[in-house]
C-alpha positions as CSV (number, residue, x, y, z in Angstrom):
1,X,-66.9,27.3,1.5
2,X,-65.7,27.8,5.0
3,X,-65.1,24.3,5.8
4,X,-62.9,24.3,2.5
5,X,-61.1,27.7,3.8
6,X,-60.1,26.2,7.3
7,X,-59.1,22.5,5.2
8,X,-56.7,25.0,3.0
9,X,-55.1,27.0,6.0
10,X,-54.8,23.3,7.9
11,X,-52.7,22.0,4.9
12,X,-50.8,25.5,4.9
13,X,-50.1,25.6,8.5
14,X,-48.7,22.0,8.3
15,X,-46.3,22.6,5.8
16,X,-45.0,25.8,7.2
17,X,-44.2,23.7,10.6
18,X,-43.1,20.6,9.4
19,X,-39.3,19.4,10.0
20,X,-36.8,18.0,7.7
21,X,-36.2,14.2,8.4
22,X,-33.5,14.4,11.2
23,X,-30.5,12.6,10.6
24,X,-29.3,11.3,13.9
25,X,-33.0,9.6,14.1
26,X,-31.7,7.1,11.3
27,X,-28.9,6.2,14.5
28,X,-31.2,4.4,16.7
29,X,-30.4,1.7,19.7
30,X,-32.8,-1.1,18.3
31,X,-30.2,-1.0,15.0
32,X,-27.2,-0.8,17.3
33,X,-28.5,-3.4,19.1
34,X,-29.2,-5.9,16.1
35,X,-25.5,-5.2,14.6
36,X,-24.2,-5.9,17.9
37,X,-25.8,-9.4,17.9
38,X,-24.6,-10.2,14.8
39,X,-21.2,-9.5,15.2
40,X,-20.9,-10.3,18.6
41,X,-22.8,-13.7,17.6
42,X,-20.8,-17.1,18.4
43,X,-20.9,-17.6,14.3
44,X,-18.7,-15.2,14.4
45,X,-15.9,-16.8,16.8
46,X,-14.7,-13.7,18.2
47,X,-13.6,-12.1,14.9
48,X,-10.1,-12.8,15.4
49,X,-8.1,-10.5,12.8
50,X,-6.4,-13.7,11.5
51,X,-9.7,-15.4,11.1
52,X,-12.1,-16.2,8.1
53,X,-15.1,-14.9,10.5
54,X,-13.1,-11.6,10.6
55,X,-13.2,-11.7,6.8
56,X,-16.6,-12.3,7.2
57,X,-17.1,-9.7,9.5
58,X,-15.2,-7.0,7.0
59,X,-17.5,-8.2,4.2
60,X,-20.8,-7.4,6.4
61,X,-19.8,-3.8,7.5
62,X,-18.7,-3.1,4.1
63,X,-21.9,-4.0,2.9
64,X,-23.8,-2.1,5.4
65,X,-21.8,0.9,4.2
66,X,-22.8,0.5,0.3
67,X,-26.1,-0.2,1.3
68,X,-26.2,3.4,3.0
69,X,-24.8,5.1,-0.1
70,X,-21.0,5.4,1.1
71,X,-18.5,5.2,-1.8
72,X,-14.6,3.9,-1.5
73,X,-12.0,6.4,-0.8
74,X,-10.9,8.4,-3.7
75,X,-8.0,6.4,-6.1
76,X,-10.1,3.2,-4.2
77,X,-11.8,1.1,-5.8
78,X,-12.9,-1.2,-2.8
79,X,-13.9,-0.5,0.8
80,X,-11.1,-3.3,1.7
81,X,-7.9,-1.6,2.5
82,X,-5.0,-4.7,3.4
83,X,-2.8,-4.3,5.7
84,X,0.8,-5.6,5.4
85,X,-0.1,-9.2,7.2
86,X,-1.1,-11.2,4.7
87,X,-2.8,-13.3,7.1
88,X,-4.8,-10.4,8.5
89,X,-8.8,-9.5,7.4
90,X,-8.7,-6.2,5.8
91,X,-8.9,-2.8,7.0
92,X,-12.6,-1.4,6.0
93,X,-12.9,2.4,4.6
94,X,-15.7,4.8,3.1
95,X,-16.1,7.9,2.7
96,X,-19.3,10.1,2.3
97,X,-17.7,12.5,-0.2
98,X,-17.2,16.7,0.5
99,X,-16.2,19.3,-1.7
100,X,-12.5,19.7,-0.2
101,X,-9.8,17.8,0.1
102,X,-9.8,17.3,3.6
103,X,-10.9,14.7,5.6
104,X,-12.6,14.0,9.4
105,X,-12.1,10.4,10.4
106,X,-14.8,8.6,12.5
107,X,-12.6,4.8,13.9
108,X,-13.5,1.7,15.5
109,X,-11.7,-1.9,15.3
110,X,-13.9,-4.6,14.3
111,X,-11.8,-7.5,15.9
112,X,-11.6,-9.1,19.0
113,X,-9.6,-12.1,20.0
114,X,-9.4,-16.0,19.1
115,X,-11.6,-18.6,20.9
116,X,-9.6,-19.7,24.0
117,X,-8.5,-23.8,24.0
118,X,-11.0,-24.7,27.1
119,X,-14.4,-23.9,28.8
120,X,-17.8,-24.7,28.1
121,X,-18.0,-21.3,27.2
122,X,-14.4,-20.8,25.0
123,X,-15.5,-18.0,22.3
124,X,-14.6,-14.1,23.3
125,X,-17.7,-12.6,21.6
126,X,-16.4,-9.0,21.9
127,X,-20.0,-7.4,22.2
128,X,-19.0,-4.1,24.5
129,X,-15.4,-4.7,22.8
130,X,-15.8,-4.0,19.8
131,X,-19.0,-4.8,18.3
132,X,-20.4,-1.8,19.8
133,X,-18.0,1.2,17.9
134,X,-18.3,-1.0,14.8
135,X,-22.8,-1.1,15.3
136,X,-22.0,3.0,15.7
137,X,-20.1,3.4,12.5
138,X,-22.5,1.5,10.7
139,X,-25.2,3.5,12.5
140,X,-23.4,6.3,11.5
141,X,-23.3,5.6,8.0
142,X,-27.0,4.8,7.9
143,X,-27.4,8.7,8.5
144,X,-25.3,10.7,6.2
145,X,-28.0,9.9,3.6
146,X,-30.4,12.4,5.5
147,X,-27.9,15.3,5.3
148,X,-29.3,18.7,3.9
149,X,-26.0,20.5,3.7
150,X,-23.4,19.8,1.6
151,X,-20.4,19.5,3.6
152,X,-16.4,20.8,2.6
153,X,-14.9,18.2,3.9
154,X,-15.2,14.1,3.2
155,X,-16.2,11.9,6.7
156,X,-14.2,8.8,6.7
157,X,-15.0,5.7,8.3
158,X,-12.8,3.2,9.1
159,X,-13.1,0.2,10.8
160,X,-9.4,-1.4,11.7
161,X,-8.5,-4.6,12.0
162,X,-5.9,-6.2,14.7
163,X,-6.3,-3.7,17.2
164,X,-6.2,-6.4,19.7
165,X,-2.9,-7.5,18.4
166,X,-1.3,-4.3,19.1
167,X,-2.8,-1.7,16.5
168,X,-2.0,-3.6,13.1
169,X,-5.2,-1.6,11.6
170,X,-4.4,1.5,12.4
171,X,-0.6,1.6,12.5
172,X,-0.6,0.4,8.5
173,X,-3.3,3.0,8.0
174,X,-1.2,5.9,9.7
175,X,2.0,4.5,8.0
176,X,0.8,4.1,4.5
177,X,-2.3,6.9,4.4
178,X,-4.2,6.7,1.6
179,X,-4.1,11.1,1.6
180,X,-2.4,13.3,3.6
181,X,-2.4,13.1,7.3
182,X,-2.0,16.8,7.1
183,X,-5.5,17.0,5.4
184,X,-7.0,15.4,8.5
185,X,-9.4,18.0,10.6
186,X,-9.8,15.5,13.0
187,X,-10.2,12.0,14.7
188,X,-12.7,10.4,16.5
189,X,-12.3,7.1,17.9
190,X,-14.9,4.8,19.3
191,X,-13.9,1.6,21.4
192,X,-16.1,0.0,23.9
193,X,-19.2,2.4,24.4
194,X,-22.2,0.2,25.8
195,X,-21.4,-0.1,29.5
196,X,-21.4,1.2,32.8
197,X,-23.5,4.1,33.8
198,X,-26.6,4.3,31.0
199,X,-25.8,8.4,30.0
200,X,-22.1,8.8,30.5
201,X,-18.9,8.6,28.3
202,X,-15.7,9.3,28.7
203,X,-13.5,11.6,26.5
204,X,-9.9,11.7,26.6
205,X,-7.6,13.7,24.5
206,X,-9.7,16.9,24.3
207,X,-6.7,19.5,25.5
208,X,-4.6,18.8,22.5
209,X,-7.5,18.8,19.9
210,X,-9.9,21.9,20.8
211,X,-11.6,22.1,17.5
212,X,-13.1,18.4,17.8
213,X,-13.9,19.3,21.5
214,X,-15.6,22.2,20.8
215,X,-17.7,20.5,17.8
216,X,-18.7,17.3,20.8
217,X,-19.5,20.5,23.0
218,X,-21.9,21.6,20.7
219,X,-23.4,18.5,19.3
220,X,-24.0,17.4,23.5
221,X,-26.3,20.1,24.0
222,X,-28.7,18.3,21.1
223,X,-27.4,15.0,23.2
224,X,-27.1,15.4,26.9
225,X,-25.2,13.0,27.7
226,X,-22.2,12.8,30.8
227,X,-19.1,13.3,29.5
228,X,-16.3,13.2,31.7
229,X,-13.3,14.6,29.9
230,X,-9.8,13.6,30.4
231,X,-9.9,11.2,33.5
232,X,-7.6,8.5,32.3
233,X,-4.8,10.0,29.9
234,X,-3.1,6.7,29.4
235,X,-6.2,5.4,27.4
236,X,-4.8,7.5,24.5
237,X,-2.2,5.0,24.0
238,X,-4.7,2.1,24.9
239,X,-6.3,2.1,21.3
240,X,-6.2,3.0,17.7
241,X,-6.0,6.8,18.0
242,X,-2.3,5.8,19.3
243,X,-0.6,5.7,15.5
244,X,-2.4,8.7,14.9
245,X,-1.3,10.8,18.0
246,X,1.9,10.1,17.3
247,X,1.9,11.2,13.7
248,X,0.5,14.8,15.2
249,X,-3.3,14.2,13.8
250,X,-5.9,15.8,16.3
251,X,-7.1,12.5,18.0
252,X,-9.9,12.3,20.6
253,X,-11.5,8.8,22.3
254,X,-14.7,8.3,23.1
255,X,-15.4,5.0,25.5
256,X,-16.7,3.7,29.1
257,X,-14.8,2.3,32.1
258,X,-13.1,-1.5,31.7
259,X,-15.8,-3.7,33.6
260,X,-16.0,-7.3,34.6
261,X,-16.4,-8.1,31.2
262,X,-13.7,-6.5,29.8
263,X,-11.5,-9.6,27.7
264,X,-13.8,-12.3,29.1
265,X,-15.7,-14.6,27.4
266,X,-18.9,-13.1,29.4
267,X,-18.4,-9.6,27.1
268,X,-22.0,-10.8,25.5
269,X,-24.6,-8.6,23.3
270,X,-27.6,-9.3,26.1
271,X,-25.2,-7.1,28.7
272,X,-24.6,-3.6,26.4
273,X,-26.2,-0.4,27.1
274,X,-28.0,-0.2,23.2
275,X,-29.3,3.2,24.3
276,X,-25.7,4.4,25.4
277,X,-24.0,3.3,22.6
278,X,-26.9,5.1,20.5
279,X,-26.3,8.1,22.6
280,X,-22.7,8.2,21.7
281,X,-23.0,7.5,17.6
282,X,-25.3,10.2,17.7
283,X,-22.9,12.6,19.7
284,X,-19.9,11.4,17.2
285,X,-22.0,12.0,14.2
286,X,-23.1,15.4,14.9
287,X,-19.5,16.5,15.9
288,X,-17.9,14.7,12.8
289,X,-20.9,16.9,10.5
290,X,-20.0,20.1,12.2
291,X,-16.1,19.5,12.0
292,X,-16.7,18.5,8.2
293,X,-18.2,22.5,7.3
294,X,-22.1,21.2,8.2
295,X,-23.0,22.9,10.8
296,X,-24.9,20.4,13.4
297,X,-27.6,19.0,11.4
């Protein structure tokens, strides 16, 4: 009878303390790490946004995003958004719907550039640039499914085409949105977040959008990573936040340093920083939740 009593209060006590599945651990650097490869893989040529590879490169995150429960943007009926070069690979969109009719946009371009003419090694894999913001949204996406609070606002992800080409994504995106940009809380942009020192990132935009710095201050303390805030300024005007600074949305970037890699055909998957890059989806995520009416999860 006793041995039954302390079995009963075991079980009991175990319940009490157990946690809720934590969404950020469904963001890991192994699953960064294998999206990276992929996309970053010489298959894919260097996902040039005029290319079939970055067709098939659209086709894979899109799929990575159904398979995690996201749904097309409202009045959507695809996660493939053109843009107004016919020639071009799609812009990709989701949402993970909220109650509201406001939105918080987490960014990344998915394309990189064309295979140069000579070389033994010719093809600009693009792991650091961009492979790595791309692996986070998908990462990303792979947690919303482990969210316990409903949230007021819908999380967008977008991953933009032709950024390399001068913001063709994004510009067509901010020209032609597919809901108000008023309705925007918020923008979060990741481009190139796998290099350099293995707990630091760089933010820049944070004076002119104090509600998303506030929500990275407060998902960093579950983080604790290096940020170093506002060192190079003219990065806002470097990537695809750009269009949307300009329109007046609240923009902020999140990235590393340009290294030796930066545009070279060396930029390969064996050289990124999976547990940065991990580090930083995570920090994204939580701040995107929190700006969205969830709290930090």
């Amino acid at each position: 009878m006793r041995s039954l009593l302390v079995f009963i209060t075991l079980i009991a006590s175990f319940g009490c303390n157990a946690q809720p599945h934590a969404p950020i651990s469904n963001i890991t650097a192994n699953g960064i790490l294998d999206d990276v490869r992929w996309l970053a893989s010489d298959q894919l040529q260097g996902r040039y946004y005029r290319s079939q590879e970055a067709r098939i490169a659209a086709k894979y995150i899109a799929d990575k995003w159904k398979d995690a429960g996201l749904v097309p943007l409202r009045g959507s009926s695809s996660m493939y958004l053109p843009v107004d070069d016919l020639m071009a690979s799609p812009n990709v969109a989701a949402m993970w719907p909220g109650s509201g009719d406001e939105y918080v946009l987490l960014t990344a371009h998915y394309d990189h550039l064309k295979p140069r003419r000579r070389g033994r090694d010719k093809i600009y894999n693009g792991a650091d640039d961009n492979a790595s913001g791309t692996a986070a949204l998908i990462a990303i996406a792979q947690a919303f499914a482990s969210l316990q609070n409903p949230l007021d606002a819908s999380i967008v992800v977008v991953a933009f085409t032709g950024e390399e080409a001068g913001f063709i994504g994004s510009e067509f995106f901010a020209e032609n949105p597919p809901f108000p940009l008023r309705n925007i809380r918020g923008l979060i942009n990741l481009d190139m977040i796998s290099r350099g020192d293995p707990n630091t990132i760089f933010l820049e935009g944070s004076p002119d959008a104090p509600q998303i710095s506030l929500a990275i201050n407060k998902a960093n303390k579950r983080i604790g990573l290096t940020i170093v805030r506002d060192a190079y300024p003219d990065w806002l005007n470097r990537s695809d936040q750009a269009p949307f600074l300009d329109r007046g949305v609240p923009s902020v970037f999140l990235s590393v340093e340009d290294h030796e890699d930066y545009h070279q055909v060396t930029d390969h998957a064996d050289k990124i920083l999976p547990d940065l890059a991990a580090k930083t989806a995570q920090l994204a995520f939580l701040a995107a939740v929190d700006l969205a009416g969830g709290g930090v999860p």
